[in-house]
N, C-alpha and C positions, 0 to 999 in steps of 0.2 A: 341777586338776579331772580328775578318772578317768570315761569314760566306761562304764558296765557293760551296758549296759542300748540294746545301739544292736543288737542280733540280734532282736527282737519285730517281726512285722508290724502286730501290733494296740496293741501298749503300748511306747511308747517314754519315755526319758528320760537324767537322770544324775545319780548322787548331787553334791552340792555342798558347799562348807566344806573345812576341813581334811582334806588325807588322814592325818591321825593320829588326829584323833577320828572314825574310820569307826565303830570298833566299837560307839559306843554308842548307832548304830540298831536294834541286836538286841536290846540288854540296857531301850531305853524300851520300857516296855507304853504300847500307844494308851489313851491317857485319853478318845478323842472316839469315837463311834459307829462302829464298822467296817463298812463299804461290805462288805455280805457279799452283795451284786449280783456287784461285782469278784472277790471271791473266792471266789466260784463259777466265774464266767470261767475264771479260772486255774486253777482246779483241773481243769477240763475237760482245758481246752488242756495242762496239765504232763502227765495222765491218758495224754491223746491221744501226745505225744511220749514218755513211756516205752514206753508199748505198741510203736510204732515201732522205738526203740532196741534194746531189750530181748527184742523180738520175741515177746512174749509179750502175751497181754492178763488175766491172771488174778492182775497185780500191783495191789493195791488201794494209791491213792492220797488217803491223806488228811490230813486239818490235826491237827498236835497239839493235846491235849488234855488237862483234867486230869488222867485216866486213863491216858496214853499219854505216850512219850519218843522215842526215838531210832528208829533204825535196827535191827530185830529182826531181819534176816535173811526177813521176810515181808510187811512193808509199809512205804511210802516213806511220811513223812509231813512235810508243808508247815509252814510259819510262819504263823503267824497275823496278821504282819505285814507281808505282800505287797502293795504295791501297784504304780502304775504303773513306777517308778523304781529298782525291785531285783529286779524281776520277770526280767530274764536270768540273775544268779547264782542265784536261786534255782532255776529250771528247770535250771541246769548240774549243782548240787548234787540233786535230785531223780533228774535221770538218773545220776550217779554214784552214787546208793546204788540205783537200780535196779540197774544194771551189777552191784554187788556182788551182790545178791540171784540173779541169774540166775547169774554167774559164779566168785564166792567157796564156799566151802565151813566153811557153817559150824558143822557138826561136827568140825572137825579143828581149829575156834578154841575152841570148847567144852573138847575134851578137850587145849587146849596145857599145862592144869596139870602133868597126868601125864604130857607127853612130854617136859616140861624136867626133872620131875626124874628120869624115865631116862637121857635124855641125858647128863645132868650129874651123875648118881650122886648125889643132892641125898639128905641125911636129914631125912626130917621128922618124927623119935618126940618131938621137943619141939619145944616154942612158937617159937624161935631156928630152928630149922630150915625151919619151915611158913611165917614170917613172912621168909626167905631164900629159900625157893620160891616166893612169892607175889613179890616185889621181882623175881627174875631173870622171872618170868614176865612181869611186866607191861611189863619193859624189851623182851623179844624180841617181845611184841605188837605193843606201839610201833611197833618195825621191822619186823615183819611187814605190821602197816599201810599200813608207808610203801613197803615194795615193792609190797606190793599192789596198792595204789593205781596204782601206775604200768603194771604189768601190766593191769589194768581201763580203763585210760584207753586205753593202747593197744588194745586191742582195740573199745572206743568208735570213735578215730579211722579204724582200718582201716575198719571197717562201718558208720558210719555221718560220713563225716566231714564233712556238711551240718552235723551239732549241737555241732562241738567249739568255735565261738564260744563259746556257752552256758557252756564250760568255762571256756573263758579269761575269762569273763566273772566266774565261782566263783573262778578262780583271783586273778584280780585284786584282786579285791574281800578274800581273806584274805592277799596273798600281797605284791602289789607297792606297796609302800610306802615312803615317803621314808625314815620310822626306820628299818625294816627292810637297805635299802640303806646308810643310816650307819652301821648295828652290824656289816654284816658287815665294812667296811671300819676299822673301828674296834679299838679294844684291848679290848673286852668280848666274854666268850664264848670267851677263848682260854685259860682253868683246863683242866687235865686233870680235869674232871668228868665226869661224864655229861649233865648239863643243856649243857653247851658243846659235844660232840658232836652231840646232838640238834639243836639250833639250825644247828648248819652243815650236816649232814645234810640235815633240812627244807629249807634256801634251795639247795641244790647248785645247780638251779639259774638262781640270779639272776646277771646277769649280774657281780656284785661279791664274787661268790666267790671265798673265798683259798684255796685247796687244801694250801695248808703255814700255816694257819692251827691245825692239830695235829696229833700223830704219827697217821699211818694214813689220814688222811684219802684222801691219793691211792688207798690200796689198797681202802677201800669203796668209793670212788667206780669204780676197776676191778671192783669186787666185783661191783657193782650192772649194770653194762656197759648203759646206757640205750640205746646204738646198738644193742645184741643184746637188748634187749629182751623181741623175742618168742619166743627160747627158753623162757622160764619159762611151761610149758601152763599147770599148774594151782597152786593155792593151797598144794599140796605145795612145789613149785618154789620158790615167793617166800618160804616159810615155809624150806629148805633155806639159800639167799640172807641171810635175816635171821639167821641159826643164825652166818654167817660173819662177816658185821658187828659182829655181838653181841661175839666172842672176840677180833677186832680191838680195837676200843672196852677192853673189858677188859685187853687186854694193855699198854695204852698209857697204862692210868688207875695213879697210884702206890697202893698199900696194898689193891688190888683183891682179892677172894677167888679163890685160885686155881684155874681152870677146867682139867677134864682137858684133853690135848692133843690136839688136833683136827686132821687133816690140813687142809692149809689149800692148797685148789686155786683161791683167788679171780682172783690174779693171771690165771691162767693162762686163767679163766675169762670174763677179762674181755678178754682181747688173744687171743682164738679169736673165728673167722668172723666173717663178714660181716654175718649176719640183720640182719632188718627192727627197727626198733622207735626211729626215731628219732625218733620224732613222740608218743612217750608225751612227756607232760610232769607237772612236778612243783611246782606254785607259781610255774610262768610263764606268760607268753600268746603267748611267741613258738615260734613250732615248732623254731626255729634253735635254739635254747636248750641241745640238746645238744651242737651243732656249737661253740657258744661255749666250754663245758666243753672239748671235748676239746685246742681252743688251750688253754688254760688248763692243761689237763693235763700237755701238756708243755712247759710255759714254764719251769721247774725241775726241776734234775737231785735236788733235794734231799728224800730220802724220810721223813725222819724228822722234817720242818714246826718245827721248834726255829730259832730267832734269824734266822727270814727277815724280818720287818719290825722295824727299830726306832721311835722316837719316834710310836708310832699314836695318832689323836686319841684324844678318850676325848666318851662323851657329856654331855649336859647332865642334871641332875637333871628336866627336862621330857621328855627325850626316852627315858631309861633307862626311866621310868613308861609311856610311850609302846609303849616296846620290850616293856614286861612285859605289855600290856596284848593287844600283836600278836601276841606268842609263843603266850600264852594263848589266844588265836585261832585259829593255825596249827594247837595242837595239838587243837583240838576237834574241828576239820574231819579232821586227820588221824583222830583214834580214832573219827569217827562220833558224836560229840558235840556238832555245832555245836549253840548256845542255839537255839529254836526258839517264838515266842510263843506262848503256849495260848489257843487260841478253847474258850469257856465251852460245858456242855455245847446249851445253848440255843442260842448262837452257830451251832452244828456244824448243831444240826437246822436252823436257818434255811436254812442253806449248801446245804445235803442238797434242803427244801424247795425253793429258787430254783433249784436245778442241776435238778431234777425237772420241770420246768416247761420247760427248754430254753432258759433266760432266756441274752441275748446283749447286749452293747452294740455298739452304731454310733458313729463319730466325726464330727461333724455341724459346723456352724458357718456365722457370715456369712461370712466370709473365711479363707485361709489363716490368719491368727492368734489370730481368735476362733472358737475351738476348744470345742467339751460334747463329752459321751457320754448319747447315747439310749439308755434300757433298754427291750428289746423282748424280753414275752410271748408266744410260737410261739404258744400253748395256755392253756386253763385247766383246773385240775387239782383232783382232791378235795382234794388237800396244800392245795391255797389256800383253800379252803372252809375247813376244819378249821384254820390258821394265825388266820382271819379273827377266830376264839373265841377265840385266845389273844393275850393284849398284847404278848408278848413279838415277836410275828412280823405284829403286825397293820397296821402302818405298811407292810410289804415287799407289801402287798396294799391298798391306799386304795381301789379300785375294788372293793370284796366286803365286803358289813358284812350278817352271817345272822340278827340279830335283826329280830323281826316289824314293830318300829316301823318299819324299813325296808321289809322287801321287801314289804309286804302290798299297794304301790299297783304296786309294780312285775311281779309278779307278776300281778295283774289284767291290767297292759299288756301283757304275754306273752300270755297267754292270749287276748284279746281279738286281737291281730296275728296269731296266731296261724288265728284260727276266720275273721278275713277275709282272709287270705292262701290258705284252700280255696278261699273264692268265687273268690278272683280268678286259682286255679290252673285253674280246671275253663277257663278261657281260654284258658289257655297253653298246655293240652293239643297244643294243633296245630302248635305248634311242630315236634312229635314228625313229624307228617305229610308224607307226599312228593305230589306233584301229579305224574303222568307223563301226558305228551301226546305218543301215538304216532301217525305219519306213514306209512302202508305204498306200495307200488307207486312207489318212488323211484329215481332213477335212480345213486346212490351209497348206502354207509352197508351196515348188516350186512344178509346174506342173510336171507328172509324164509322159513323153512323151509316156512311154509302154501303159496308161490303159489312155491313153485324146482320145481314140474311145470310151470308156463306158459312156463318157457323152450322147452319143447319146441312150442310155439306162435306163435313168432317174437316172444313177449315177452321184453323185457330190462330190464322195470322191474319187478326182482323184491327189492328192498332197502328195508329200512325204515330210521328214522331215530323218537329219541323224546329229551323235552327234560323232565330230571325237578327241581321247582320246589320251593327247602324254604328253613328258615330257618337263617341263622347258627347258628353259636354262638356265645353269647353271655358274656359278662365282666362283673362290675358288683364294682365296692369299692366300700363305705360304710364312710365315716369318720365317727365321732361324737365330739362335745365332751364331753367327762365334766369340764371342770371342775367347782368348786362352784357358778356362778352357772347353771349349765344344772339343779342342783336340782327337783325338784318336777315341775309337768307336763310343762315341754319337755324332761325328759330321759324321762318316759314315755313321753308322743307319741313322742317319737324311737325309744323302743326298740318301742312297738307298729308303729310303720310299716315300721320294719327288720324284724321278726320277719316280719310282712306279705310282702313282700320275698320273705325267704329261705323262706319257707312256698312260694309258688305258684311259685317258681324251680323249688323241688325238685320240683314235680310236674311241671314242665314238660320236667325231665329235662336241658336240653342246654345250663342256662346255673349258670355255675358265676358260685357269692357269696362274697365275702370281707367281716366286717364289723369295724373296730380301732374303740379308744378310746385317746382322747390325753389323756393329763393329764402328773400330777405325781407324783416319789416322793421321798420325804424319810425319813433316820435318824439323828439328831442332828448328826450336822456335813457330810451331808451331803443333795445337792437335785439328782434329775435330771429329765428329761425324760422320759412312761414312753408306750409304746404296748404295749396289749395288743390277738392279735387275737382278737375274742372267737366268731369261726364261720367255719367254709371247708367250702364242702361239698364237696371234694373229698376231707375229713378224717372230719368232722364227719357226723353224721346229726340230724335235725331234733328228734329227744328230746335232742341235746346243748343246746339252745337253752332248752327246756322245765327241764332241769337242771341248768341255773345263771344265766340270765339273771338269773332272781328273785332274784339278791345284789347283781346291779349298784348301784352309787351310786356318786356324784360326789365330786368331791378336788379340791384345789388349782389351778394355775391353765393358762394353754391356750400350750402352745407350739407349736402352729399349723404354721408351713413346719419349724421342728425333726424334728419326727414326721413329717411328710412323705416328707423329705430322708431316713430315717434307713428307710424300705422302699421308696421310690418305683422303684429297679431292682428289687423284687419286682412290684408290681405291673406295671411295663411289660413284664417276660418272663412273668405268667402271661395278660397280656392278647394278645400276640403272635397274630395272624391271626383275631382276633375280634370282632365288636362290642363295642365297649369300653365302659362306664361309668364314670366316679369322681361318688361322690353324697356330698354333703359338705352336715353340720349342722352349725353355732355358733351362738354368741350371743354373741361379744364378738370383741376386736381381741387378736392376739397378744400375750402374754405371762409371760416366765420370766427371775429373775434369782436367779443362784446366785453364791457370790466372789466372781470378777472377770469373770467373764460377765454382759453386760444383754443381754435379746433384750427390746426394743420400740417404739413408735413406727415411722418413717419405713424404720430400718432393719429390723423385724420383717418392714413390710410387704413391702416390697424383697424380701426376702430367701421368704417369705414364694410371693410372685408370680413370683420364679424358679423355685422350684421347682413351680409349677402350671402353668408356662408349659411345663416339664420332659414333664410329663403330658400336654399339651395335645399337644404336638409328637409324641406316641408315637403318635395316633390316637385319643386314648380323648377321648372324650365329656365335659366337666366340666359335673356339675349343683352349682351351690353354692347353699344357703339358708340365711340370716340368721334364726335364732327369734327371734321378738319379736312383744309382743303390739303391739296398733295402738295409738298414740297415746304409746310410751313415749316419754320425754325425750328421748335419744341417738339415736334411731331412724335418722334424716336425715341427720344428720352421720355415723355411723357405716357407712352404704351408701356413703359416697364414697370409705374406705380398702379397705372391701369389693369392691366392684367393680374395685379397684384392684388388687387380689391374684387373683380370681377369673375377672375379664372383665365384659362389657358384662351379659351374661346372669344375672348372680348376683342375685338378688334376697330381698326380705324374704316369712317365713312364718310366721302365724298358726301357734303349737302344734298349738290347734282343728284346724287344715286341715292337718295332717300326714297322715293315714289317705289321703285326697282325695289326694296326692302320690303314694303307692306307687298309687291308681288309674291315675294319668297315666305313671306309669312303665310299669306294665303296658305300656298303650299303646304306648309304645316297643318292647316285644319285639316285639307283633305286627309291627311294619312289618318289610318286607321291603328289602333292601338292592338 
């Protein structure tokens, strides 16, 4: 098992199975719903790390597409198939084609048709000639690549060498592999072709490189001089470099077409200075990897690589398939080809949509082992409104349904929370208010500019002192149940008494509201836990509430301490040095089960009551209320796991007697602490 995937702070894993059947995690298309929550994530965060690397931020990063492929020299584009467990080679491979883009030059790859056949005095007046130019061209790209590559990497490591995991992580993943290490050690790949060069080229260096595995090998590999490295500035450089290799290779292949004669300064080139550049790497994950080479290098006096191993294994008919399957691999990544999954144009705008939105996940759970990911809405956005219309994105939004059958009672409950949250602000006013009660003729405290002439009177009680009398400020988060069984009036109630709420706060001016909803999100094969928060008015202004409340509706089911758990250090740093509130709606007992995840019962509630106990401990205030109407079934039985999560004080609330709630709350501003 190869780990790739161990440099993520927020996604960790490792692929599993055979290390020879890696490759055919790129080539399956996801047949099941792609979590494009996730791969918004990523895309952020890869976003975020090129701009770092690269030091630029006007590299746009995005998912291929059916419209889109590769590497263009102007934009990096993602897999469609990222998820938690390949998520570091892909960020290594991302920032390598960043790196190119900043540092490669890709007009002077453009026009390599026409410098090889200067170079080479190439004729192309016929078919046989152009179709000779095009072969020699694609062969010194090749190599031009592979210097490249290295040159880019190195400069990676020097500046930025926090992110060169990431690399060895890309590296890994196309590079080090069991087959890989039996072919080079093996009797395959030692034809005087060109396909056998390249191959031992590409692997230089793993540590199972035979350097007299064919004529010239030693002299590219001085050619290339990995230790000197950073001599090669630019793309001219590595593209000079490739020009050397190229004539090597050919002089050594039989029947080869003959190339003019090229001073040939590699040797020399490669056994001058000292410089930096021993930490480029090339298809490995160890930094040493050059130091291993250069033992290597001189383990053998023998330059011409002819009859150093006899009786070499050979491989198996599984593993040759294997080997074809890896090479094919290596070279993709080499030419900036790697396979790359296409998200659908639909797919993209989802992506685009949820990234828009500021969407994040939390890593949440009862225990170290039982492990979710909470998806948390910062905001609500027009993009959700207008997604909410189309099917294709209307699942990534279960909380916003803009047809009338819905919002028209909800909407009523806005408005109505709304016009009693004036009344009940014109109270609050005073909050705003100071009370100062000044003391004069004292015998400490500031001078009293009025009575500082009755010093000259044998007075010396000429100081004042004043004590000025106001309110907190104040904090309140409302959490509300958006499951489905909150439906109908108690999620109106709920949303008129919050609106209420956040109405007479804002006029009160000095108490800041936060209000989320917990539900559920689902996309074919997959089911998380979702909190959106739907108003902060430290964001938000009071027509935001007016301008999208009225879409709200209920989803799926309630996972309770999950959402919690997944902002509860939000809430306790924005409640820091203030009267705190948390005011909490439900109607039912915890519940969410996705996989291999079950959150409910004894352990919901557990889990559930820690984290309110979390809240508790910070200072803040817990109001919890139970909706339900009087006389239901469950009623009785269900306050005893209630109170169990919430405290002694949680009790049951009439829908009806919601409005009456934000009265009594009110009351709470006014008191004075």
């Amino acid at each position: 098992m190869t780990k790739i995937n161990q440099n993520s702070n927020y996604w960790t894993g490792n692929l599993t199975g055979s290390l020879d059947m890696w490759w055919r995690e790129d080539i399956e298309e996801a047949k099941k719903g792609r979590d494009v929550v996730a791969l918004a994530s990523y895309r952020s965060a890869i976003a975020n790390y090129v701009n770092i690397v690269t030091g630029r931020t006007d590299i746009p990063v995005t998912y291929n597409s059916a419209d889109e492929s590769y590497t263009d020299g102007k934009k990096v584009y993602l897999s469609g198939n990222m998820n938690e467990k390949n998520f570091d080679p892909n960020v290594g491979l991302a920032l390598h084609e960043g790196s190119h883009i900043v540092h490669s030059d890709f007009d002077l790859i453009k026009s390599l048709y026409t410098t090889v056949i200067k170079r080479y005095n190439l004729n192309t007046d016929n078919f046989d000639g152009q179709h000779e130019a095009s072969e020699t061209t694609e062969k010194i790209k090749n190599l031009l690549n592979y210097v490249e590559d290295r040159r880019i990497d190195y400069i990676v490591f020097k500046s930025a060498p926090g992110y060169k995991n990431y690399y060895h992580a890309m590296y890994d993943k196309y590079f080090n592999f069991s087959v890989i290490n039996k072919a080079l050690k093996s009797g395959t790949h030692r034809e005087l072709d060109w396909d056998s060069y390249m191959f031992r080229i590409m692997n230089f260096t793993n540590s199972n490189t035979d350097l007299d595995a064919l004529p010239g090998l030693r002299e590219i590999y001085r050619t290339i001089n990995f230790k000197n490295i950073s001599r090669l500035k630019n793309t001219e450089d590595a593209l000079e470099v490739a020009f050397k290799i190229y004539d090597i290779i050919v002089a050594n292949i039989p029947d080869a077409v003959d190339q003019p004669e090229e001073p040939n300064n590699s040797e020399g080139e490669g056994e001058s200075g000292e410089g930096e550049g021993s930490e480029a790497i090339s298809g490995g994950s160890s930094d040493e990897s050059g130091d291993n080479l250069e033992q290597m290098e001189g383990s053998s006096d023998n330059e011409s690589g002819e009859g150093t191993v006899v009786d070499l294994p050979e491989l198996t008919p599984g593993q040759e398939r294997s080997l074809k399957n890896a090479i094919k691999k290596q070279e993709e990544l080499q030419n900036g080809k790697s396979k790359k999954v296409k998200l659908t144009k639909a797919e993209k705008a989802s992506v685009k949509s949820v990234e828009d939105s500021g969407a994040y996940q939390v890593e949440v759970g009862t225990s170290s082992r039982e492990k979710t990911q909470v998806v948390v809405y910062p905001r609500i956005t027009d993009s959700m409104v207008e997604a909410s219309n189309d099917w294709s994105k209307r699942e990534l939004y279960p909380f916003m349904r803009t047809n009338s059958y819905y919002t028209e009672d909800t909407t009523e409950a806005v408005n109505r929370g709304l016009l009693l949250g004036k009344i009940l602000g014109k109270k609050l006013k005073v909050r705003n208010e100071e009370r100062v009660t000044k003391w004069s003729r004292q015998e400490s405290g500031r001078l009293d500019k009025r009575i500082i002439a009755e010093l000259g009177f044998n007075n010396d009680r000429v100081f004042k002192t004043q004590f000025v009398e106001k309110y907190n400020d104040a904090f309140i988060h409302i959490s509300i149940d958006g499951s489905g069984s909150m439906n109908g009036k108690n999620f109106d109630n709920a949303i008129k008494s919050t609106a209420a709420i956040c109405q007479a706060a804002a006029m009160a001016g000095n108490i800041h509201v936060q209000v989320t909803l917990r539900t559920t999100i689902s996309n074919k094969n997959w089911y998380k836990p979702l909190m959106v928060v739907l108003y902060d008015s430290k964001v938000n202004k009071i027509v935001h509430i007016k301008k999208y409340w009225q879409y709200l509706t209920t989803s799926g089911t309630t996972p309770e301490g999950l959402c919690f758990e997944a902002i509860s250090k939000q809430i306790m740093s924005d409640s820091a040095g203030r009267d705190a509130f948390f005011l909490n709606y439900s109607d039912g007992m915890p519940y969410y089960s996705a996989n291999d995840f079950y959150y409910s019962g004894p352990t919901a509630v557990k889990h559930t009551k820690r984290e309110i106990e979390k809240i508790r401990n910070a200072g803040i205030e817990v109001l919890s209320f139970y909706v339900t109407e009087p006389g239901s079934w469950n009623r009785e039985s269900a306050m005893v796991d209630f109170k169990k999560m919430y405290g002694k004080d949680a009790t049951t609330i009439d829908p009806t007697k919601m409005v009456a709630l934000a009265k009594e709350l009110n009351k709470k501003f006014l008191q004075k602490s």
